[in-house]
Structures are given as structure tokens and as C-alpha cells.
C-alpha angles and dihedrals in degrees: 000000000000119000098248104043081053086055101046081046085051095049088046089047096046086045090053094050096046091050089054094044088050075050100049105043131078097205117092107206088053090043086057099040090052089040090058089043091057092047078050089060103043085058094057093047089052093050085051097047097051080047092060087035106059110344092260138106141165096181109169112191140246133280094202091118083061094046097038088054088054087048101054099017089114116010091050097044090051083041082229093143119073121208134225096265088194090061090060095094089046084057093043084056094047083055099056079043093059086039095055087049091049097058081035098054090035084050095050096046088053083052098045114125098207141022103268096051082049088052097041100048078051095057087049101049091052091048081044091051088045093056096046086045098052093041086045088057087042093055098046083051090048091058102046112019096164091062130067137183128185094231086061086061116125 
């Protein structure tokens, strides 16, 4: 499979898996977290896919990292809001997944054969970085919400 065609499956893939886990969850900061990470990556697939398309592509970034701070800026710190426990092992998941786009995005800028694909699997790998960062933090909350540390801040 080309290596394109593998990133824009994988997108499609990751968006599919944060919509059912905004589906599957009852709490809503972590319904509109994984919603924001599924519209995330919608974007990339689309700047793949005009890549592939036509060898161009202006893609400008996310501001997730900003949306997803306002979402869990109180309930998180006070550890108020309980999480779906059975739903650990889907972030977990959602963790190996932004893992696997990251060397894949690293390897195909690499790879790039101009300037702008460089700059635009960069852009990728740092949005890529963002989302395993903030579920990593997530994570580390969900297990223990009675505890905080500074270094699990958004």
C-alpha cells in the first residue's frame, strides 16, 4: 500500500475510533475532547488527501490543545468528574494508535520529496504528539482522579 493512501486509512481509522469513544462515554468533557480529536483527524485526512491529490497542501493546524484546556481546566484539576472506568483500556488503545501516526508521519517526512510535504508530516507529528500527550495525561487522571500533579496539566 502507498504510504499515503496507509495515512488517509489510518485517519479514517483514528476519526472512527474517537467518534465511538464521544459515543460511548457518559462523561462530557471526555465526549467533547474525543469529539475535537475526531474533527483533528478529519483535518489531517483531508491535507493528505489534497497532497495525494494534487501535490499541494495549506494545511494550518489545530487549536485542540487550546479547546481541550477550557474543557478540563476545573472539573479535572478537583478530580469532581468521574470517568467511565470501563472505557481505560479504549484510551489506552487510542494511545498505541497516536503512537503508530507519529513513526509513520517522522518516516514520511524523511521520505518527502520537497519542502511543503516536510512541513506538512511535521505538522502532523507535532498535532500527533499533542493528542498522545494530552490522552496520556488523561489516562494518568482517570486512574487516579483524587490525586494531581502539575506535570499532568493540560
Amino acid at each position: 500500500m502507498n504510504p499515503l493512501d496507509f495515512a488517509l486509512q489510518m485517519e479514517l481509522d483514528g476519526q472512527e475510533y474517537y467518534s465511538r469513544l464521544a459515543e460511548d462515554t457518559n462523561n462530557s468533557q471526555m465526549k467533547q475532547a474525543f469529539l475535537a480529536f475526531a474533527a483533528d483527524e478529519q483535518k489531517h485526512y483531508q491535507a493528505i488527501l489534497a497532497l495525494k491529490d494534487s501535490s499541494k497542501c495549506n494545511y494550518v493546524g489545530s487549536n485542540t490543545l487550546t479547546q481541550i484546556k477550557g474543557i478540563f481546566s476545573d472539573g479535572i484539576r478537583k478530580g469532581t468528574e468521574s470517568v467511565d472506568q470501563n472505557l481505560l483500556d479504549a484510551y489506552k488503545l487510542a494511545l498505541d494508535m497516536e503512537l503508530k501516526s507519529i513513526k509513520l508521519y517522522k518516516d514520511l517526512g524523511k521520505q518527502a520529496e520537497n519542502e511543503q510535504d516536510e512541513e506538512l508530516f511535521g505538522k502532523l507529528v507535532k498535532e500527533e504528539e499533542m493528542h498522545h500527550s494530552i490522552l496520556w495525561k488523561l489516562t494518568e487522571l482517570m486512574q487516579r482522579p483524587e490525586e494531581w500533579y502539575p506535570y499532568l496539566e493540560l
